[in-house]
C-alpha positions in Angstrom: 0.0 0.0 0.0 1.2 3.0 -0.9 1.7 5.8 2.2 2.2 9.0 0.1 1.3 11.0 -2.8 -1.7 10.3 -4.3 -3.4 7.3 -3.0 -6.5 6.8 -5.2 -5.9 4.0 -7.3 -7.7 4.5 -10.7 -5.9 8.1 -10.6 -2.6 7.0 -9.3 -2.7 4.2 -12.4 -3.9 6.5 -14.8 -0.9 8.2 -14.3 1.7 6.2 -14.3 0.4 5.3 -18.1 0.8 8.8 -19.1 4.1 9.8 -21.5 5.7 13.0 -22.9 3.1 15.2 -24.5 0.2 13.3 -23.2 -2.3 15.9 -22.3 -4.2 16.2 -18.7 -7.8 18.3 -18.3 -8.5 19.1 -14.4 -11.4 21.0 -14.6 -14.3 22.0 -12.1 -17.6 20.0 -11.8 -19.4 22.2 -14.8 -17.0 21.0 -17.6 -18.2 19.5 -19.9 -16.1 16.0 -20.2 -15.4 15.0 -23.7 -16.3 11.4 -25.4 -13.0 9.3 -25.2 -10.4 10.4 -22.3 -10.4 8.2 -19.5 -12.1 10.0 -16.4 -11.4 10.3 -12.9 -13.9 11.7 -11.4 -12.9 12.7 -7.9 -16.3 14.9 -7.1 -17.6 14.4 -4.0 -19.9 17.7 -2.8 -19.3 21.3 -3.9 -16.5 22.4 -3.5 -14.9 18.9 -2.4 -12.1 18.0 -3.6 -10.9 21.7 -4.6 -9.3 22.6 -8.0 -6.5 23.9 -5.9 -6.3 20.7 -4.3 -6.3 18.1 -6.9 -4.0 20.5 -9.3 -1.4 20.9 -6.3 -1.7 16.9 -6.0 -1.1 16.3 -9.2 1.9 19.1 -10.0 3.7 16.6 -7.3 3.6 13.8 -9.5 3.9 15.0 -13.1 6.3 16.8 -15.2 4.6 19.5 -17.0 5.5 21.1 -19.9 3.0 23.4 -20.9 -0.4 24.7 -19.3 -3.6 26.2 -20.7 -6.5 28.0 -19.3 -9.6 29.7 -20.5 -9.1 33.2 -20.9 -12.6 34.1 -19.0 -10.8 32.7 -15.7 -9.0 36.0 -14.9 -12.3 38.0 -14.7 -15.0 35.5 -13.8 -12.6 33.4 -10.9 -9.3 36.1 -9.9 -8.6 33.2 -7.6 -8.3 30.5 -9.9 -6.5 32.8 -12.0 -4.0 34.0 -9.6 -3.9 29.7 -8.5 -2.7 29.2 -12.4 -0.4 31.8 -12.8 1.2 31.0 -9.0 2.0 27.4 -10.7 3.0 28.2 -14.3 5.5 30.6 -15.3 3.7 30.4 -19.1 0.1 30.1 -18.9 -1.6 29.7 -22.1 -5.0 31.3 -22.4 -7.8 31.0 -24.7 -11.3 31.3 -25.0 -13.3 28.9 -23.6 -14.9 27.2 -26.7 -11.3 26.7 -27.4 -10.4 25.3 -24.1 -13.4 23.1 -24.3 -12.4 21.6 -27.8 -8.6 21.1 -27.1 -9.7 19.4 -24.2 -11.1 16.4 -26.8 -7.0 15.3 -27.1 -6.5 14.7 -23.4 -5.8 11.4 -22.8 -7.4 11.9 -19.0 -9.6 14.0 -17.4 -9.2 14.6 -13.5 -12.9 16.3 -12.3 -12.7 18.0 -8.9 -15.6 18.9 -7.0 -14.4 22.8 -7.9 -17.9 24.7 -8.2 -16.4 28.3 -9.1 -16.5 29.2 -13.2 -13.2 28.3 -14.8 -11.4 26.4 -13.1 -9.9 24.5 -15.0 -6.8 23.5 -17.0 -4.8 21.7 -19.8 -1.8 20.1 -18.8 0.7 18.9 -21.0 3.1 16.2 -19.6 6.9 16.7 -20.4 9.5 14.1 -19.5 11.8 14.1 -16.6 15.4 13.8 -18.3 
């Protein structure tokens, strides 16, 4: 049994399968999840687990190369913005409908139990040598 990091199993799996330039959504409880990705879907209440939470959790495990957010985050949720930008010195931002369809090529989806606008985010594993 494991004793640190993250100790759910399907999302501890999931990511050990995950290579260089696989793509990661972590997004609140109002995205919409796209056909395909594998899900994790750690929602529990509003709120619980937070996108601050899970992203944190996960930024402890992966190497990440690249980062992208909606654009609407920075005036609809300042916190989640100021979250993303804390964590990545180059934050990509686009529109949401963007966001949304880029998030059709992630090989996993993490859903948190987030339930303020726009949190979320498209990781994009890098490799650790």
């Amino acid at each position: 049994m494991k004793k640190a990091g993250i100790l759910n199993r399907h999302l501890s799996g999931a990511l050990a399968e995950l290579g260089h330039g696989d793509r990661v959504l972590v997004c609140d409880a109002g995205m919409p999840v796209p056909d395909g990705p594998r899900v994790v879907d750690l929602a529990f209440r509003a709120g619980v687990p937070s996108f601050a939470e899970v992203l944190d959790g996960l930024l402890a495990e992966l190497v990440v190369e690249g980062a992208t957010a909606a654009s609407e985050v920075r005036g609809a949720n300042p916190e989640a913005a100021a979250l993303l930008d804390g964590r990545f010195a180059e934050l990509e931002l686009v529109p949401h409908a963007a966001l949304k369809e880029r998030s059709a090529s992630a090989r996993l989806v993490v859903r948190t139990g987030e339930a303020r606008p726009y949190a979320n985010v498209l990781l994009t594993c890098g490799v650790f040598f």
